[in-house]
N, CA and C atoms as a LAMMPS dump frame, in Angstrom:
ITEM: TIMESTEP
0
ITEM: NUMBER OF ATOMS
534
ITEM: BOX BOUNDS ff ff ff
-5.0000000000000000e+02 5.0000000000000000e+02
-5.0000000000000000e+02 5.0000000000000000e+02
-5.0000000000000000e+02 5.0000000000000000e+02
ITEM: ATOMS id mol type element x y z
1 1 1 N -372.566 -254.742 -62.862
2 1 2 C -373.804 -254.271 -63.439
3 1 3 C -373.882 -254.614 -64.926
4 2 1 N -372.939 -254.2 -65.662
5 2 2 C -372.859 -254.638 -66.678
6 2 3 C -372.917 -256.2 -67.327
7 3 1 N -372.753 -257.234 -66.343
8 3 2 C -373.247 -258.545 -66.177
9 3 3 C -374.686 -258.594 -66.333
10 4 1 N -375.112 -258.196 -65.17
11 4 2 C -376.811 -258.136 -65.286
12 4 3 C -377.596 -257.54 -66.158
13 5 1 N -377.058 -256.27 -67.055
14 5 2 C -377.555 -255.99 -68.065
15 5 3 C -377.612 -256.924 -69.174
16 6 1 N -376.344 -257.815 -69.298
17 6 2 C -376.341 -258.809 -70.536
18 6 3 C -377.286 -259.919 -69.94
19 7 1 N -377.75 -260.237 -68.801
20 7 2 C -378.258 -261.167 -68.518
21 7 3 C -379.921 -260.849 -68.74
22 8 1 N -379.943 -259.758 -68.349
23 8 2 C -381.641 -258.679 -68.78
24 8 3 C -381.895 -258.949 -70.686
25 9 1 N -381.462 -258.878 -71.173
26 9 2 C -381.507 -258.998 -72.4
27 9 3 C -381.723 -259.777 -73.062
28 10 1 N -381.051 -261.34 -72.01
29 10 2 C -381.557 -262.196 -72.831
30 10 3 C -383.055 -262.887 -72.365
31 11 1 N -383.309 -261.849 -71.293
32 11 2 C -384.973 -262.045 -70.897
33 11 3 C -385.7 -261.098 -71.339
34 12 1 N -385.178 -260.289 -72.492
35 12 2 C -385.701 -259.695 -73.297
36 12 3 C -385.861 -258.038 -72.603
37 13 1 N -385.475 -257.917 -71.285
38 13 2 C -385.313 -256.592 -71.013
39 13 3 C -383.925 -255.619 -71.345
40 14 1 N -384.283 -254.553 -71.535
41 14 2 C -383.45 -253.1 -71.862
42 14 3 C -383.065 -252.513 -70.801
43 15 1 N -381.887 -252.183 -70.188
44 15 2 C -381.465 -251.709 -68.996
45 15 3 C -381.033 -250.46 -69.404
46 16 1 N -380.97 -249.726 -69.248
47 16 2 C -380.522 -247.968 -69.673
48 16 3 C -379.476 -247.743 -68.103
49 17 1 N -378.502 -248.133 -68.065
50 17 2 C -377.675 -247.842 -66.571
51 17 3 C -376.887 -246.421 -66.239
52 18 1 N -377.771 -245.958 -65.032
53 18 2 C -377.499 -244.603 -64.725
54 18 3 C -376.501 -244.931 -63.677
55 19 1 N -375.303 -245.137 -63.877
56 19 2 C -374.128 -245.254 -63.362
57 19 3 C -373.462 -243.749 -62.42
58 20 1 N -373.648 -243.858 -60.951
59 20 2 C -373.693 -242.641 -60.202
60 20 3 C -373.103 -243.05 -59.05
61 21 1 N -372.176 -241.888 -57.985
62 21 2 C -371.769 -242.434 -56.991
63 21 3 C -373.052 -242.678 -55.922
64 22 1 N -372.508 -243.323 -54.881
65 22 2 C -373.926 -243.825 -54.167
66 22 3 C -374.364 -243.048 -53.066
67 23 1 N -374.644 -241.846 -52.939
68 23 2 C -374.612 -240.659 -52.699
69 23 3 C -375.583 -239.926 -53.69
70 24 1 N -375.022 -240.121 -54.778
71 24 2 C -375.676 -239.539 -55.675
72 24 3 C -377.443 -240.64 -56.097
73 25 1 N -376.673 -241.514 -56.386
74 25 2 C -377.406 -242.665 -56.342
75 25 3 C -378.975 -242.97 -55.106
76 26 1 N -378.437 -243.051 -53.786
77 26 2 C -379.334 -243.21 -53.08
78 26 3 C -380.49 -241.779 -53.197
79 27 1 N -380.292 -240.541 -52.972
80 27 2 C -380.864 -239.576 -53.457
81 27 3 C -381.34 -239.257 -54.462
82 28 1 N -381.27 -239.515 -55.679
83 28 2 C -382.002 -240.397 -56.713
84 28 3 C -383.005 -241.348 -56.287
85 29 1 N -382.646 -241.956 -55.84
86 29 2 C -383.844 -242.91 -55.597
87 29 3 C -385.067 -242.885 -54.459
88 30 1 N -384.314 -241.876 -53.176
89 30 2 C -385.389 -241.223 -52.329
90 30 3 C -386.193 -240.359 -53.226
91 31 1 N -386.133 -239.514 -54.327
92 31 2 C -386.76 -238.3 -54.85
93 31 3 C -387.743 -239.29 -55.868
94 32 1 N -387.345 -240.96 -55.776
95 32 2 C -388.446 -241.997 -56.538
96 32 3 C -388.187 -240.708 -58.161
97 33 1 N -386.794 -241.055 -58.813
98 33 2 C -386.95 -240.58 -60.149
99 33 3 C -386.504 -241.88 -60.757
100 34 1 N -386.346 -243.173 -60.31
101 34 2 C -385.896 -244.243 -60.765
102 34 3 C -387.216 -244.876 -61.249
103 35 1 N -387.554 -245.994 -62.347
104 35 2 C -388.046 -246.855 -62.77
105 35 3 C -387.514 -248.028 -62.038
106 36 1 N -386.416 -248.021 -61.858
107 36 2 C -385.999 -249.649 -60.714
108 36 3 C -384.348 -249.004 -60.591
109 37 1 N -384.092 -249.902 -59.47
110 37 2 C -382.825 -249.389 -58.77
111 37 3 C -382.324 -250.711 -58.202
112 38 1 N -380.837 -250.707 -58.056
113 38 2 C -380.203 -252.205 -57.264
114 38 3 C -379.477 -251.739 -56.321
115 39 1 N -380.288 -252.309 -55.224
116 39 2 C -379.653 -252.025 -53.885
117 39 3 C -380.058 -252.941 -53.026
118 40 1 N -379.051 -252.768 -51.716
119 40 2 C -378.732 -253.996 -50.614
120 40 3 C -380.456 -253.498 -50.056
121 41 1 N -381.048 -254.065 -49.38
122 41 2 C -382.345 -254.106 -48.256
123 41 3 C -381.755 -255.686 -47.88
124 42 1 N -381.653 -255.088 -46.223
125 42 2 C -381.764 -255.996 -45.614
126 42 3 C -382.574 -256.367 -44.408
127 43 1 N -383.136 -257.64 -43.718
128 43 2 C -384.263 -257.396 -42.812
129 43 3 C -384.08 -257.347 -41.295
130 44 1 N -382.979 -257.843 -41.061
131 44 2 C -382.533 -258.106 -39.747
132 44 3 C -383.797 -259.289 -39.43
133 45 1 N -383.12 -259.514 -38.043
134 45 2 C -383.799 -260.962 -37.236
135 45 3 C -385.417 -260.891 -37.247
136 46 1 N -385.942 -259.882 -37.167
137 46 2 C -387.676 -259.185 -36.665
138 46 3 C -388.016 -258.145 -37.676
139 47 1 N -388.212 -258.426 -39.379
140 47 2 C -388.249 -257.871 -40.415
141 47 3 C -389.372 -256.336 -39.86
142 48 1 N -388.494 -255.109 -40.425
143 48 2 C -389.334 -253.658 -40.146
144 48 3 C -390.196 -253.794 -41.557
145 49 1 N -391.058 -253.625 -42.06
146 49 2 C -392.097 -253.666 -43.611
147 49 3 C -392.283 -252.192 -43.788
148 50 1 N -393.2 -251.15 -42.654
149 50 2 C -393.556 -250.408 -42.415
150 50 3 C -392.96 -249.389 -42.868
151 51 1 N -391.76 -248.757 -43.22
152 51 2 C -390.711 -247.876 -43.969
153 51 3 C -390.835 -248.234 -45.303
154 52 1 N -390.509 -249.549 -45.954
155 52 2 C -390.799 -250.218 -47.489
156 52 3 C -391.752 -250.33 -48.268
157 53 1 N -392.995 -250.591 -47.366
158 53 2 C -394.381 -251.011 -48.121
159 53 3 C -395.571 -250.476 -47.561
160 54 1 N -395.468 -249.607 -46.522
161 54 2 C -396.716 -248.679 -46.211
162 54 3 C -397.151 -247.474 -46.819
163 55 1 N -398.402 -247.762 -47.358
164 55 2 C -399.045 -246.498 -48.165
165 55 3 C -398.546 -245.227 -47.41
166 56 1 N -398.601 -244.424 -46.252
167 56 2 C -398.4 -243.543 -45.838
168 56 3 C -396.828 -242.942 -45.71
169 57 1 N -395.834 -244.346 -46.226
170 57 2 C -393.856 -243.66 -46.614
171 57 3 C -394.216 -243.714 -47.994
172 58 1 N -395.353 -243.727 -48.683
173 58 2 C -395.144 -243.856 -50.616
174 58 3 C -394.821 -242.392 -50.611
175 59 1 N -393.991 -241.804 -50.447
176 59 2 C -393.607 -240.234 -51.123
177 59 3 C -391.871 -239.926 -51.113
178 60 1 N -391.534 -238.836 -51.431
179 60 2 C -390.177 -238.396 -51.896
180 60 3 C -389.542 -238.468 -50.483
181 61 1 N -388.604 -238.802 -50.611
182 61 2 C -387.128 -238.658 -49.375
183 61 3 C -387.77 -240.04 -48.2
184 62 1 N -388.328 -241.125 -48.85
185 62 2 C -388.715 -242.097 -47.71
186 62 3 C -388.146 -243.102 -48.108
187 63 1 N -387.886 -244.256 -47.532
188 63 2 C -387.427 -245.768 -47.939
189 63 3 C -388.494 -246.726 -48.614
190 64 1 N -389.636 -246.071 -48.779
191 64 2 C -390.258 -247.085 -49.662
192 64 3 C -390.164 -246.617 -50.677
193 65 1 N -388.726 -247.092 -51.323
194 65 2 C -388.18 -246.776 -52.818
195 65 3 C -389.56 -247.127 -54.056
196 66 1 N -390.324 -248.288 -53.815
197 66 2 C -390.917 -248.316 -54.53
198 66 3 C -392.233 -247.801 -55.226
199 67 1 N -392.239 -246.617 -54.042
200 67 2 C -393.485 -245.926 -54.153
201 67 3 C -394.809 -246.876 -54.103
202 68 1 N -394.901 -248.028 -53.506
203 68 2 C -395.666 -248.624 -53.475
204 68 3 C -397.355 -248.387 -52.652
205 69 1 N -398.229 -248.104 -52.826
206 69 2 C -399.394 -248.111 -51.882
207 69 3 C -400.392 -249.204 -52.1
208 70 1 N -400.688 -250.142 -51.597
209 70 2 C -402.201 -250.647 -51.332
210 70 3 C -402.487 -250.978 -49.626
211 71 1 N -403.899 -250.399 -49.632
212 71 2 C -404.742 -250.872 -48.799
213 71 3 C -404.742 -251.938 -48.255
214 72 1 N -404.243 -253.327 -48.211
215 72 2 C -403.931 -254.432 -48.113
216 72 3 C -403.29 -254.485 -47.621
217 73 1 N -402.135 -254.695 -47.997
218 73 2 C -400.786 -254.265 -47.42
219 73 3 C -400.704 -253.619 -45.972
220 74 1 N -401 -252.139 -46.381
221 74 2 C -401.42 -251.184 -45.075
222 74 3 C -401.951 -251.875 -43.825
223 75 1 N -402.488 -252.727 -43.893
224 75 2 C -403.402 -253.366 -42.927
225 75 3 C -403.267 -254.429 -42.345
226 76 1 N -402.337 -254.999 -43.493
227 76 2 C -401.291 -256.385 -42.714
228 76 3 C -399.903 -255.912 -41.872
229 77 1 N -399.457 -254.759 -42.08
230 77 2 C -398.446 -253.804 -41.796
231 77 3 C -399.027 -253.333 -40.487
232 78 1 N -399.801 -253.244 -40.564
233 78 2 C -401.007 -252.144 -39.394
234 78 3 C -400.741 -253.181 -38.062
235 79 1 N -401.489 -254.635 -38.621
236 79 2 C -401.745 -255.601 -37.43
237 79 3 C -399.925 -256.158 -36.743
238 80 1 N -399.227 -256.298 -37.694
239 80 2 C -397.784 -256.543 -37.884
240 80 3 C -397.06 -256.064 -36.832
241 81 1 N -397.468 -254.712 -36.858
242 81 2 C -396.672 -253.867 -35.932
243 81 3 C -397.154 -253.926 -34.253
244 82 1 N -398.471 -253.739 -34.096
245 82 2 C -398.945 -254.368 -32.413
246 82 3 C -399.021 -255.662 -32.349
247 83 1 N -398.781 -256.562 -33.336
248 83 2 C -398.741 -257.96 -32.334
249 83 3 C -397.701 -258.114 -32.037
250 84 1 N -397.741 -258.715 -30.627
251 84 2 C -396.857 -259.342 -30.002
252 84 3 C -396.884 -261.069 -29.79
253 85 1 N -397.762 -261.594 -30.257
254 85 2 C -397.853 -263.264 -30.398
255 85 3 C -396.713 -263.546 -31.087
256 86 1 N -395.826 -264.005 -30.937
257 86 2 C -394.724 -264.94 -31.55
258 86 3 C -395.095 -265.43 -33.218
259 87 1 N -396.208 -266.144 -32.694
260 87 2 C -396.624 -267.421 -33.921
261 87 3 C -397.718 -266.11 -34.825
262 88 1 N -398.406 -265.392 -34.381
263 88 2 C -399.559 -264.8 -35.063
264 88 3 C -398.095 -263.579 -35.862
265 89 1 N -397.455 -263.393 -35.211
266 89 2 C -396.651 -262.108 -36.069
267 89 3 C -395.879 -262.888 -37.081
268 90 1 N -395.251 -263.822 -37.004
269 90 2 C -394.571 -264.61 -38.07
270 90 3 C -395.405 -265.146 -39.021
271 91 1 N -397.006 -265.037 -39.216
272 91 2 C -398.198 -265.538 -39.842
273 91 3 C -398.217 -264.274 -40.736
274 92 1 N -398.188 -263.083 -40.219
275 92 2 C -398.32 -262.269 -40.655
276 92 3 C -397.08 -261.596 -41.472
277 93 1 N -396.132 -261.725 -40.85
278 93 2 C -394.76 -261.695 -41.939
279 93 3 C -394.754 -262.22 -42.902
280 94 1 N -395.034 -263.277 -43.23
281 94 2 C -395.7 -264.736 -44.355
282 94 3 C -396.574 -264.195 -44.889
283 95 1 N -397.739 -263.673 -44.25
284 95 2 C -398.538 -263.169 -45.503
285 95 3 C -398.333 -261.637 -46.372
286 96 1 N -397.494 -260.686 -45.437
287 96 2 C -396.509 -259.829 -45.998
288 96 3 C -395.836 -260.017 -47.247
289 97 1 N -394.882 -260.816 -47.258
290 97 2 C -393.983 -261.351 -47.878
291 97 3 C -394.264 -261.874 -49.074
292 98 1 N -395.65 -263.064 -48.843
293 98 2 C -396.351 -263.248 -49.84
294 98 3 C -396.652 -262.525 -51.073
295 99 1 N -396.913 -261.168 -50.241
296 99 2 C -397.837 -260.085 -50.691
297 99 3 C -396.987 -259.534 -51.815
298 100 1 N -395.627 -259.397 -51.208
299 100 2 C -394.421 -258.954 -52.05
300 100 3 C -394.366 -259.475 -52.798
301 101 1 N -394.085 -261.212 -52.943
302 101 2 C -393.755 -261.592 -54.006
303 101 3 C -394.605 -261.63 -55.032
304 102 1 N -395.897 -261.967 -54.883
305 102 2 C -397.077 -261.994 -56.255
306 102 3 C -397.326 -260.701 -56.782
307 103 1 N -396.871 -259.798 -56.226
308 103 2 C -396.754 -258.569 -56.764
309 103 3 C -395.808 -257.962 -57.085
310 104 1 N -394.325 -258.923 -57.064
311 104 2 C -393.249 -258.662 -57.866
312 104 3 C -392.653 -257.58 -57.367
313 105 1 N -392.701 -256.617 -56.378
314 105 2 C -392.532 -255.368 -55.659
315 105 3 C -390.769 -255.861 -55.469
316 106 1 N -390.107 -256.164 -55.612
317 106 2 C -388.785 -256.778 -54.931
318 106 3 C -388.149 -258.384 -56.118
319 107 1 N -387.077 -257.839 -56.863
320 107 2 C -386.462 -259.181 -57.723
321 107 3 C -385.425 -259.697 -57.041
322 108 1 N -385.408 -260.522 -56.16
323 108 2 C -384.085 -260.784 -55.371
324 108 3 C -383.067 -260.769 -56.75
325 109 1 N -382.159 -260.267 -56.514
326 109 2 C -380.933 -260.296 -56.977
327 109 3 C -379.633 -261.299 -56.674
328 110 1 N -378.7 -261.176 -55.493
329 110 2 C -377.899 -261.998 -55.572
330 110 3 C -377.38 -262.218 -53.983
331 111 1 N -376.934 -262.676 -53.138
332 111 2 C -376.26 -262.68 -51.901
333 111 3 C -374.989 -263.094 -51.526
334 112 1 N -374.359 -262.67 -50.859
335 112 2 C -372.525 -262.906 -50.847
336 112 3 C -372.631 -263.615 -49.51
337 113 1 N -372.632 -265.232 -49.587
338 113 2 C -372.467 -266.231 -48.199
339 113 3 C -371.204 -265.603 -47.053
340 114 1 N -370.351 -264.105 -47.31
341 114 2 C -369.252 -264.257 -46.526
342 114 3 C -368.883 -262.994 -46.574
343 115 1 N -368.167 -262.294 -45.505
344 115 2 C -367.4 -261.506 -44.847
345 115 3 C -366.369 -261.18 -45.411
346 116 1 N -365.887 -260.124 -45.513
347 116 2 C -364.015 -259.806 -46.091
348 116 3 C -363.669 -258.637 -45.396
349 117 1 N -362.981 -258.266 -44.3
350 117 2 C -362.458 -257.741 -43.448
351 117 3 C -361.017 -256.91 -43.558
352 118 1 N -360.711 -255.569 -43.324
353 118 2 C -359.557 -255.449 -43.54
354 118 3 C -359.333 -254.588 -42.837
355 119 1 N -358.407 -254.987 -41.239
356 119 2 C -358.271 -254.037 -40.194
357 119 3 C -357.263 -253.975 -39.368
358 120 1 N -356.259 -253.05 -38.818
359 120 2 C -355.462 -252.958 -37.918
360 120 3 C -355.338 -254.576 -37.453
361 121 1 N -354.208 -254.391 -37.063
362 121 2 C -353.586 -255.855 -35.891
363 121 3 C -353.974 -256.088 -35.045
364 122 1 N -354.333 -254.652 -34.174
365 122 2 C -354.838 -254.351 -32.918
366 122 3 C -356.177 -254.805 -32.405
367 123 1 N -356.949 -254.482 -33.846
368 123 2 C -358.545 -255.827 -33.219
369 123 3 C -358.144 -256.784 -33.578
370 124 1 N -359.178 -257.306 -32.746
371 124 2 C -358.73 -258.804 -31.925
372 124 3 C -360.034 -259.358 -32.139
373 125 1 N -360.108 -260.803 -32.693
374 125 2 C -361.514 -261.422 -32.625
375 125 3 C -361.188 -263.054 -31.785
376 126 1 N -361.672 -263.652 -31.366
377 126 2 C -361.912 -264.738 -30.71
378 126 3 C -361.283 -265.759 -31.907
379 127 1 N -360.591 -266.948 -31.647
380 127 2 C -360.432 -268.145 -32.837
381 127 3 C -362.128 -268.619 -32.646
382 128 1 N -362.188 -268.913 -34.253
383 128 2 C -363.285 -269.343 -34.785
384 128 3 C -364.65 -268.259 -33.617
385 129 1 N -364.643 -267.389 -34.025
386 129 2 C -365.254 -266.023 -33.242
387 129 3 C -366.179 -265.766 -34.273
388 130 1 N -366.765 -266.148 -35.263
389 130 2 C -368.19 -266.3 -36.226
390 130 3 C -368.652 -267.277 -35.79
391 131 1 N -370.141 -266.819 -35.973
392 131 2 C -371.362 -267.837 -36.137
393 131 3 C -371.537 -267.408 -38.032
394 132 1 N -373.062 -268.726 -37.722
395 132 2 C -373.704 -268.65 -39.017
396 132 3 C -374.08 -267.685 -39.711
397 133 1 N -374.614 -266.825 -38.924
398 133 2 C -375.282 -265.557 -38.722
399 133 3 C -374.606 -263.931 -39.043
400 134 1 N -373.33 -264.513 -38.94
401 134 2 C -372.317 -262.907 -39.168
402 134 3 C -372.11 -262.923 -40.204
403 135 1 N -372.296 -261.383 -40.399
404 135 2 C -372.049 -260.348 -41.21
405 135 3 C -371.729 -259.655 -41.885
406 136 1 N -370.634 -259.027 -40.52
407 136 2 C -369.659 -258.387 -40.431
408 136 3 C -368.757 -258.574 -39.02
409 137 1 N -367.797 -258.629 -39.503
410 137 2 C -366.869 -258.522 -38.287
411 137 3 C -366.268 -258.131 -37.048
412 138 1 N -366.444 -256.82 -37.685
413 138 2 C -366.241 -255.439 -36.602
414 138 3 C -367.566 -254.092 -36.459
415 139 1 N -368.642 -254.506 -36.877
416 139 2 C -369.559 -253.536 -36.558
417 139 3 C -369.845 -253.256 -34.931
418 140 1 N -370.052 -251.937 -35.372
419 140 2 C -370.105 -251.074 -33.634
420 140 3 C -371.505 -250.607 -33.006
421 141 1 N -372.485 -251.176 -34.323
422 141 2 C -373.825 -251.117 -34.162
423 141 3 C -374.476 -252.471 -33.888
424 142 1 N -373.719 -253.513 -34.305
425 142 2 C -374.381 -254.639 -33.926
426 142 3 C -373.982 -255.823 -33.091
427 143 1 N -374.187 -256.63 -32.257
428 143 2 C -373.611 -257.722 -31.441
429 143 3 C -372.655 -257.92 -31.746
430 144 1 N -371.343 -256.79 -31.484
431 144 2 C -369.777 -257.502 -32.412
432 144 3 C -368.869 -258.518 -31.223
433 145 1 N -367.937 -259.211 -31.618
434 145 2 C -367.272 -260.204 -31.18
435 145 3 C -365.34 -259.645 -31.323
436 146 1 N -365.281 -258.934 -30.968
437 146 2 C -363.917 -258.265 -31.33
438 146 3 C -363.58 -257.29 -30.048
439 147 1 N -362.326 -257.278 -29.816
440 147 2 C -362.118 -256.211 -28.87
441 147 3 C -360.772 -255.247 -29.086
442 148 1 N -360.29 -254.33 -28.674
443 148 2 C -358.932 -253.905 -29.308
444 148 3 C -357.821 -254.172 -27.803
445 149 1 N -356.806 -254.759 -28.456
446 149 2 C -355.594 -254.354 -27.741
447 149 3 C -354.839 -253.625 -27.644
448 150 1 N -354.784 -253.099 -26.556
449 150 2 C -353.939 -251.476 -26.051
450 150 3 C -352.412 -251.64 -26.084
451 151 1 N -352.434 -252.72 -25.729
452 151 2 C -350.957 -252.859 -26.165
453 151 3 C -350.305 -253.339 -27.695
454 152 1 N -350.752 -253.965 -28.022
455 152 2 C -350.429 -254.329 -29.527
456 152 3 C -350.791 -253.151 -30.267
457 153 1 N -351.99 -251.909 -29.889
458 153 2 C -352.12 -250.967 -30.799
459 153 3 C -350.779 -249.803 -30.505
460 154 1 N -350.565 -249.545 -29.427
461 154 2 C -349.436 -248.565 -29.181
462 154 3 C -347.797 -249.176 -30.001
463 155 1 N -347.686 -251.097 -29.408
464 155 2 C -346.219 -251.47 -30.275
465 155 3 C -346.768 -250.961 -31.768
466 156 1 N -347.874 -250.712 -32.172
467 156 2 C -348.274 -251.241 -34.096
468 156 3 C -347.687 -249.664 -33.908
469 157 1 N -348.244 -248.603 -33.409
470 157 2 C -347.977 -247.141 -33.819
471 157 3 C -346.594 -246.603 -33.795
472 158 1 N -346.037 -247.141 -32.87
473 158 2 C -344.661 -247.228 -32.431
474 158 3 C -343.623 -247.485 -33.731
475 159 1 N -344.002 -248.757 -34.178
476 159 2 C -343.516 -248.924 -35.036
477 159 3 C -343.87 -248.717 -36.716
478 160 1 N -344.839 -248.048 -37.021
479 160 2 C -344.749 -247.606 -37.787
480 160 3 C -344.195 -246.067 -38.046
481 161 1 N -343.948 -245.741 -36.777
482 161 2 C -343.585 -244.093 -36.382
483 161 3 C -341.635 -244.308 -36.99
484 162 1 N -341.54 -245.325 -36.693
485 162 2 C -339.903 -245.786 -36.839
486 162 3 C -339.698 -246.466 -38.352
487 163 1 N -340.742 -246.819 -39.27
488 163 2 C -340.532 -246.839 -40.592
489 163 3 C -340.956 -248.385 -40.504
490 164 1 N -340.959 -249.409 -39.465
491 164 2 C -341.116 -250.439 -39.334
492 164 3 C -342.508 -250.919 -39.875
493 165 1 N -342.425 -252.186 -40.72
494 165 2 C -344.049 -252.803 -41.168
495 165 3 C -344.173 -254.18 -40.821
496 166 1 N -345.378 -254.492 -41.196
497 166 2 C -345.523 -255.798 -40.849
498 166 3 C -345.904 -256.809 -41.781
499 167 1 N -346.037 -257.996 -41.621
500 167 2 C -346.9 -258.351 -42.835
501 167 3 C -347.933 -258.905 -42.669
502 168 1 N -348.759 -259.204 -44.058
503 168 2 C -349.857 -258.894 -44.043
504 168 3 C -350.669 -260.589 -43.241
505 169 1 N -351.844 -260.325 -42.324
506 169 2 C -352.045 -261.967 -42.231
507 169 3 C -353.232 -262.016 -43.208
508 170 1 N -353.566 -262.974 -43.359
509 170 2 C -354.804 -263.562 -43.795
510 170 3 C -355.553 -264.84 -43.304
511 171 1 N -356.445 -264.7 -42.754
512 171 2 C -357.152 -265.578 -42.079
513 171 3 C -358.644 -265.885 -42.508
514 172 1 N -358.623 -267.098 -43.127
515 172 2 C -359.99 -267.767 -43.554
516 172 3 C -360.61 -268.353 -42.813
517 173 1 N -361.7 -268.375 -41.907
518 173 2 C -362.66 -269.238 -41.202
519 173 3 C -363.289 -269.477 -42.51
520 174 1 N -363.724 -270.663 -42.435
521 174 2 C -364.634 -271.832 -43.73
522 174 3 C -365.637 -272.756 -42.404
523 175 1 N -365.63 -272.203 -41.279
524 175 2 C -365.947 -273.456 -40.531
525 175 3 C -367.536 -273.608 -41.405
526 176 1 N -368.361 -272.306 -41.735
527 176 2 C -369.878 -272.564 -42.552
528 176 3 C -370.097 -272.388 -43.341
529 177 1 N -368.437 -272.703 -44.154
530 177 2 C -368.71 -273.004 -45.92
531 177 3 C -370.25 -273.777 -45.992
532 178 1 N -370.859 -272.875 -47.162
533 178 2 C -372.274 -273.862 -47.765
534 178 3 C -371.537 -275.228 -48.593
């Protein structure tokens, strides 16, 4: 953070950083007592708008952090949500999006091309078991690629019960280095 503040400055902005755990932080920013806030939003495959940019979540304890309302919006959001045309809903995501950007509602910030993982022996992922597309590694909410072994988890407990360790692996897939 303190990076981006020196970098604000020399675009002539003043950052005042309310440095808070994120807990503290996100609740702060549902109660909209922030002027601007840095945080992950992400869209998944079939972007949700309707929580972010609909006049009717602009209030306290909602995800449209930005308190944002127009009529416009509302109505591209409106049609967004019952179409089911393939090509007419992705028209409309586009003009969404649009909408966002000329109105500055959202400063992209920064994105991390890669994964860093740190888990028992016992899960198990496939060799070269990423696509382009992942994430995360071991999520239990989303299409994961990992499974656990019952036996390698009982030898791992076993032996740590007996003082025994292991060492550490490290494994880099690069297969979709940019």
């Amino acid at each position: 953070m303190a990076y981006l503040k020196e970098q604000a400055k020399q675009a002539g902005l003043e950052f005042n950083l309310n440095l808070v755990d994120g807990s503290s932080a996100f609740k702060y920013i549902l109660e909209k007592k922030h002027q601007l806030a840095f945080l992950h939003m992400g869209g998944g495959e079939i972007p949700a708008y309707w929580e972010y940019l609909h006049s009717d979540n602009a209030k306290p304890q909602t995800n449209n952090h930005t308190f944002y309302q127009n009529p416009d919006m509302d109505k591209l959001i409106d049609q967004y949500v019952v179409e089911f045309d393939v090509e007419k809903k992705q028209q409309l995501s586009h003009q969404i999006q649009q909408k966002v950007s000329d109105e500055f509602l959202i400063v992209p910030g920064y994105m991390v091309p890669y994964t860093r993982e740190a888990h028992w022996r016992w899960l198990r992922v496939p060799e070269n078991g990423m696509t382009k597309l992942t994430e995360t590694m071991f999520s239990v909410t989303d299409v994961a690629n990992f499974w656990i072994d019952s036996d390698l988890k009982k030898q791992t407990k076993s032996a740590l019960k007996k003082g025994e360790s292991f060492e550490p692996v490290t494994i880099v897939d690069d297969t979709f280095k940019l």
